[in-house]
C-alpha positions as CSV (number, residue, x, y, z in Angstrom):
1,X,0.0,0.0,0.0
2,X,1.6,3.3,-1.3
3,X,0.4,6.1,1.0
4,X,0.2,9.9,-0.1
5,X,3.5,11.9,-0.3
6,X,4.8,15.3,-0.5
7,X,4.6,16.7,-3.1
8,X,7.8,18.1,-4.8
9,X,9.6,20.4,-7.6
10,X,12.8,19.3,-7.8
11,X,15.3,22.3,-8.9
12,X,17.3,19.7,-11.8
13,X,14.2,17.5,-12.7
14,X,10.7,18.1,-13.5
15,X,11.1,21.6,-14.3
16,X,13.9,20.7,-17.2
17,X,11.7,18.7,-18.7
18,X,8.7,21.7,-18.8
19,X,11.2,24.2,-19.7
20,X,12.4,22.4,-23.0
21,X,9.9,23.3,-24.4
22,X,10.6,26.7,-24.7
23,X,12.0,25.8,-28.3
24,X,10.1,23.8,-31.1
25,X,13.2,20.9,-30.5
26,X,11.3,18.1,-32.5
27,X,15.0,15.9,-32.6
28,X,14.1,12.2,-31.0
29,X,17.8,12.0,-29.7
30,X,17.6,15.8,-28.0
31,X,14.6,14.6,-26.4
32,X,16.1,11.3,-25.4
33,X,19.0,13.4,-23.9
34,X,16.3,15.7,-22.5
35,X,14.7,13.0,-20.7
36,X,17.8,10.8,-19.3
37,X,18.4,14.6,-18.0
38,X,15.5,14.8,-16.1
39,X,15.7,11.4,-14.6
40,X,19.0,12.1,-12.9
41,X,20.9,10.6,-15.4
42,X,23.5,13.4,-16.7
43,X,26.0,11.1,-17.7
44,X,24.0,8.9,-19.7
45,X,22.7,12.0,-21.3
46,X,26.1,13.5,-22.5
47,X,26.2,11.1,-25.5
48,X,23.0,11.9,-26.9
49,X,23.3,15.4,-26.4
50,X,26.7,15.8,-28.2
51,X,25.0,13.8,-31.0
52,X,22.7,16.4,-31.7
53,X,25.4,19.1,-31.3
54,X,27.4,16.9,-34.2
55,X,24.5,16.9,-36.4
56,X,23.1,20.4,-36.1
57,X,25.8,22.2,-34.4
58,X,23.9,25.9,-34.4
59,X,20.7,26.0,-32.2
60,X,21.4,27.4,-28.9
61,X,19.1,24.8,-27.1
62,X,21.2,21.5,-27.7
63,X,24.3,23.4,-26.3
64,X,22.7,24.9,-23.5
65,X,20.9,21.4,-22.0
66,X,24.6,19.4,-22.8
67,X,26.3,22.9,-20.7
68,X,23.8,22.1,-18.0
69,X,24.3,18.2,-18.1
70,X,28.3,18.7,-17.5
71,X,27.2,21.3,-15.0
72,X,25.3,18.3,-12.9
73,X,27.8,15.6,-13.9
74,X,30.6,18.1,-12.1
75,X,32.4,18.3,-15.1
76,X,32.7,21.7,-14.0
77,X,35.3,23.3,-17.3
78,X,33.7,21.4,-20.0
79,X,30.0,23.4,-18.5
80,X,31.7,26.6,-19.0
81,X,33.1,25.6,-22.4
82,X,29.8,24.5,-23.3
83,X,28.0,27.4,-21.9
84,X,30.5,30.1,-24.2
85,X,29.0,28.0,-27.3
86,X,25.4,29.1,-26.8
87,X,24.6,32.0,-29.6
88,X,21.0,33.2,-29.1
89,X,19.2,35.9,-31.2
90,X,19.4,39.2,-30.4
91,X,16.9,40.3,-28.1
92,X,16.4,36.7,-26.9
93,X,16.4,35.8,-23.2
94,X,19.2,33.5,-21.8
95,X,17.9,30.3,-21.3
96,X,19.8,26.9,-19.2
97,X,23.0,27.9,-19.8
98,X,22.7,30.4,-17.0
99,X,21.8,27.6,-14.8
100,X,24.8,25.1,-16.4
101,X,26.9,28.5,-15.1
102,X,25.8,29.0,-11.8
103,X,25.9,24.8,-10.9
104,X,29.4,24.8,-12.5
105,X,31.0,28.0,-10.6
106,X,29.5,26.8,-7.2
107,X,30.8,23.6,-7.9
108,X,34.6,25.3,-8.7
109,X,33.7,27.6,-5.3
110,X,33.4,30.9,-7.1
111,X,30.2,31.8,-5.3
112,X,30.0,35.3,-6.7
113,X,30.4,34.2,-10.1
114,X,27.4,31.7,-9.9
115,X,25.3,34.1,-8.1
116,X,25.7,36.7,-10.6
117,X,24.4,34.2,-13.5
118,X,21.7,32.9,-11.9
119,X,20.6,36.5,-10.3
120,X,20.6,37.4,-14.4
121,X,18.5,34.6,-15.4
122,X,16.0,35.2,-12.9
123,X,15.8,38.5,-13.4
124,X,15.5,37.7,-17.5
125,X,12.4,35.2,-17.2
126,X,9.0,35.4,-15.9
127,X,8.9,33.7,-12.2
128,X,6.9,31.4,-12.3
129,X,8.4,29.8,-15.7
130,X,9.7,26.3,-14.6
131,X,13.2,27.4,-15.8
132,X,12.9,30.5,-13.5
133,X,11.9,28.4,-10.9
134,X,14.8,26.3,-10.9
135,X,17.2,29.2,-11.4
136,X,15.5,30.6,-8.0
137,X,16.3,27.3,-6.1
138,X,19.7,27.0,-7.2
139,X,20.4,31.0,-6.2
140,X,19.0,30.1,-2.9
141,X,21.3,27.3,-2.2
142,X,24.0,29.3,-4.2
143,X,23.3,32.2,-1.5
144,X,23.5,29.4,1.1
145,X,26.7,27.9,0.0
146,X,27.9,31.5,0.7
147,X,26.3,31.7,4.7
148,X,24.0,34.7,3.4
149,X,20.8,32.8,5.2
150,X,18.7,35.8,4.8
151,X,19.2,36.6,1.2
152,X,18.7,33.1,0.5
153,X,15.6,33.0,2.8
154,X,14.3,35.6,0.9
155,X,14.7,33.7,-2.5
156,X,12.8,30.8,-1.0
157,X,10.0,32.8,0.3
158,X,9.5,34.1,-3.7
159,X,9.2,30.1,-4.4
160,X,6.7,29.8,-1.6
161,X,4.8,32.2,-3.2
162,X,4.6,30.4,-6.9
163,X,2.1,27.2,-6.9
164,X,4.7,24.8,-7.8
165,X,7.4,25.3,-5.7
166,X,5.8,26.5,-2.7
167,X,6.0,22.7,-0.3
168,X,9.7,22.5,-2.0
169,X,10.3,26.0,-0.5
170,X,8.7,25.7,2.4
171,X,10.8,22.6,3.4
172,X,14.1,23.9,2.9
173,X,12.7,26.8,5.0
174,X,12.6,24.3,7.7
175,X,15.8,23.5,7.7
176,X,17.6,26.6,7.3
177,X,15.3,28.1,10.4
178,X,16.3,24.7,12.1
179,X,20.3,24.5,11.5
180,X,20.2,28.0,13.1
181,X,18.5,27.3,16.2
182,X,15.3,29.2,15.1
183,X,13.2,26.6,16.1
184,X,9.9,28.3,16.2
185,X,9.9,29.6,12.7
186,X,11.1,25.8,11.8
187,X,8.2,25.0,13.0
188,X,6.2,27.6,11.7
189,X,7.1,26.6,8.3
190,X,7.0,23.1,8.7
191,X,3.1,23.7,9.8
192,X,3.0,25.5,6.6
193,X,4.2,22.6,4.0
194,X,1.8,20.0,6.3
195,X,-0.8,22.0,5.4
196,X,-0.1,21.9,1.6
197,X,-1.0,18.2,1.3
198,X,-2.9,17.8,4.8
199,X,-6.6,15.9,4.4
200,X,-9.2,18.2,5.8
201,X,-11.2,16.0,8.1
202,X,-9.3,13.2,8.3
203,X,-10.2,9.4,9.9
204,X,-9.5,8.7,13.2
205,X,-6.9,5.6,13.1
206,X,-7.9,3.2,15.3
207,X,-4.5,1.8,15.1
208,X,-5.6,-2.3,15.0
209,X,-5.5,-3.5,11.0
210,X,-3.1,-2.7,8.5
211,X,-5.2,-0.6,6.3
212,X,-5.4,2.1,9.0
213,X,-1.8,3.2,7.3
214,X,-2.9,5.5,5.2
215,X,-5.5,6.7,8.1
216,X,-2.7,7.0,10.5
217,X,-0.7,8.9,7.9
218,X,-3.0,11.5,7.2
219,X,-3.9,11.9,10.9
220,X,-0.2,12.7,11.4
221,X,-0.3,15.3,8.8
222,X,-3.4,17.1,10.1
223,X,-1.7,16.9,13.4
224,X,1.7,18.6,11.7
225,X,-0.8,21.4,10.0
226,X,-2.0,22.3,13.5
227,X,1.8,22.8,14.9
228,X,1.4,19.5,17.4
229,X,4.7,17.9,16.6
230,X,4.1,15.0,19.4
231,X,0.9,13.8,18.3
232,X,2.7,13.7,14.5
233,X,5.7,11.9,16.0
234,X,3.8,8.8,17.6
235,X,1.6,8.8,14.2
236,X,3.9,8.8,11.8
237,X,6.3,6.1,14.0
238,X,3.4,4.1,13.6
239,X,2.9,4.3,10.1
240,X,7.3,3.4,9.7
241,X,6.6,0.6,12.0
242,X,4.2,-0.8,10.0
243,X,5.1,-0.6,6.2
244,X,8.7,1.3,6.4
245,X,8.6,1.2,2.7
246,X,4.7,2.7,2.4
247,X,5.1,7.0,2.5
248,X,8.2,9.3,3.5
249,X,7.3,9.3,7.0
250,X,11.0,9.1,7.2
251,X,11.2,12.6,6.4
252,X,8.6,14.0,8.4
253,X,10.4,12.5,11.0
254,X,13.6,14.2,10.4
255,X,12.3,17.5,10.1
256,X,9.7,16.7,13.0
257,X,13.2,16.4,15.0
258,X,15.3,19.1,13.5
259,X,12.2,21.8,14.3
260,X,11.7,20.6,17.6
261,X,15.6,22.0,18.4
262,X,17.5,18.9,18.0
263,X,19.6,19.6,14.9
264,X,21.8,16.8,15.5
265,X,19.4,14.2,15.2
266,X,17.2,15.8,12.8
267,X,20.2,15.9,10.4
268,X,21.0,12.1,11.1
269,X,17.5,10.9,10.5
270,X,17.7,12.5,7.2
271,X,21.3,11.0,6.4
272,X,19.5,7.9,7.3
273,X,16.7,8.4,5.3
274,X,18.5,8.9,2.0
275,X,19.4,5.7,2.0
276,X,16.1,3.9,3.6
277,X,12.4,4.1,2.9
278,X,10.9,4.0,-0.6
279,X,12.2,4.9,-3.8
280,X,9.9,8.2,-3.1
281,X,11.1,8.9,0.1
282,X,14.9,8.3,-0.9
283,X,14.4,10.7,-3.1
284,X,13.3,13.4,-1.2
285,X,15.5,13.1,1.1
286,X,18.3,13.4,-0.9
287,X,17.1,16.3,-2.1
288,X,16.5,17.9,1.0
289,X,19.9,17.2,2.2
290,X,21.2,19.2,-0.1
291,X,20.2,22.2,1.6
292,X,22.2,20.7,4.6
293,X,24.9,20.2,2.1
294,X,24.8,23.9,1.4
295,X,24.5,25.2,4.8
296,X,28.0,23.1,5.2
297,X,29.3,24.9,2.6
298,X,30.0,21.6,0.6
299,X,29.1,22.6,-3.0
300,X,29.7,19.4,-5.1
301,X,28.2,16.8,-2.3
302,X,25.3,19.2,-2.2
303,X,25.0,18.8,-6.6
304,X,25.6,15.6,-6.3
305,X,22.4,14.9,-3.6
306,X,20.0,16.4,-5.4
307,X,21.0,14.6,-8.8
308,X,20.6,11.2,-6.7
309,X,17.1,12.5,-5.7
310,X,16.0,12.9,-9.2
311,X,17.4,9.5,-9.9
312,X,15.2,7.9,-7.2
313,X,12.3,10.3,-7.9
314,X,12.2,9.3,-11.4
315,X,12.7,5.6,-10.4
316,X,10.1,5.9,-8.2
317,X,7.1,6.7,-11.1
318,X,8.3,3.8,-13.2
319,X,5.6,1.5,-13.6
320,X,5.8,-1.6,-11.1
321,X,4.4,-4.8,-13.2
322,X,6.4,-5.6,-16.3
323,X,4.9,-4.2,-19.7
324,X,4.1,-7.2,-22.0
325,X,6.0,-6.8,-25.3
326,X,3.8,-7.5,-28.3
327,X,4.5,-10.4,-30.8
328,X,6.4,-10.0,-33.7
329,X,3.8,-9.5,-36.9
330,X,4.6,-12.6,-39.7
331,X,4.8,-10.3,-42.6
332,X,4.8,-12.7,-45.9
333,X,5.4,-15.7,-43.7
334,X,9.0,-14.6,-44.3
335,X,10.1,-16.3,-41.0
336,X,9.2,-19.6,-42.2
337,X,11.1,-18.9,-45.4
338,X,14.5,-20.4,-45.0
């Protein structure tokens, strides 16, 4: 039984994959590239990139998305190089190579460099544009990289404000407040993101079958929406307890601990659940612990943890039964011909 999850925009995932489609890109190996990409896969997606690049070596897009692909792969020079190769119409607004930029100068430590790409892009592009929306996440955890908490505070309360991002925002709120002892607007946010996904009137778990999971679940929610961390704690324990591998209660958990003024632990139950926990809830994880990455001021392990997220986030929406392949047509009865 797969219970409800957060719901999340991941800064080097889903939003790639919208903003693509800026361009009429109709190439089947660019949007093989795209998708591998999107999936967390940045390696795999070189090759098919740089085949499209051979073949039609002048559209800005193809150069751009291979820029950004180094960029996540932390092949941190080739980015750059890549980056310089983008030639846009004048008039034109910069497009993912700003992002390739900023990932690739934070990853090489030359935080004002990145900031002052992805400060351009975002102020190039509408907001709520998925592209802008990614640039915005990667300036906040640029700005974080850099211990300028408010300024990067700031950037995540604009995501909070756009539909998408706003539970994404909202959690890394949580544990920015948290890591700084400010455990009352850690709190207050992590309240806020319950809310996003909380069940209005929920059912009262009666705690003695199995299908009161997803009961027990969305009671500890509710409870998380109304600021009562305890009640949340011994819900959500239940729900682990149960069916570890059912919903990200993992998470909660972690930022249930880290609001509640025990950074410590909070941080270790959300090393731990990186690793543990469904594919979903790996994934999150890791993607929240790159804001704990950033607050460490350890730029490549920070890129690398929210690559693995997408990985396990993309993973996680793969079908689960086995698709049938269909039988090979006899065309001629040229298979009995021999």
């Amino acid at each position: 039984m797969r219970l409800r999850e957060i719901g999340f925009l991941m800064a080097a995932g889903l939003a790639i994959l919208a903003g693509c489609q800026q361009t009429a890109h109709t190439d089947l190996t660019f949007q093989r590239g795209v998708q591998l990409l999107a999936a967390g896969s940045p390696t795999s997606a070189i090759p098919f990139l740089t085949q499209v690049i051979a073949s039609a070596p002048d559209g800005p897009e193809p150069h751009a998305i291979l820029a950004l692909a180094y960029a996540l792969d932390l092949q941190s020079d080739r980015a750059i190089s890549q980056a310089g190769q983008v030639r846009r119409a004048k008039g034109e607004a910069p497009g993912w190579e700003l992002v390739a930029l900023g990932i690739a100068e934070t990853a090489k430590r030359r935080d004002s460099e990145a900031t002052r790409h992805l400060n351009l892009l975002v102020s190039n592009i509408p907001q709520g544009c998925p592209m802008g929306l990614a640039a915005r996440q990667w300036l906040a955890l640029s700005l974080l990289l850099q211990g300028h908490d408010a300024k990067a505070l700031e950037s995540a309360e604009t995501l909070a404000n756009t539909g998408p991002a706003r539970t994404t925002a909202l959690l890394w709120t949580v544990l920015i407040h948290a890591q700084r002892d400010r455990s009352s607007q850690a709190a207050e946010a992590l309240a806020q993101a319950a809310q996003e996904i909380a069940v209005l009137e929920p059912s009262l778990p009666n705690g003695d079958a199995e299908e009161d999971g997803q009961d027990l679940y969305d009671a500890a929610v509710a409870a998380l929406a109304k600021g009562e961390l305890e009640k949340a704690t011994g819900f959500l324990n239940s729900v682990a307890q149960r069916n570890p591998n059912a919903s990200d209660a993992p998470v909660w958990l972690s930022l249930i601990a880290a609001a509640n003024g025990d950074w410590p632990s909070g941080r270790s139950k959300l090393r731990e659940a990186c690793g543990n926990g469904s594919l979903r809830s790996r994934g999150l994880a890791n993607h929240l612990f790159s804001v704990v990455c950033a607050v460490e001021r350890r730029p490549e392990a920070m890129i690398q943890s929210i690559v693995v997220g997408q990985r396990l986030l993309g993973r996680s929406n793969l079908p689960a039964h086995v698709v049938a392949q269909p039988k090979a047509d006899v065309v001629w009865f040229s298979e009995r011909m021999n």
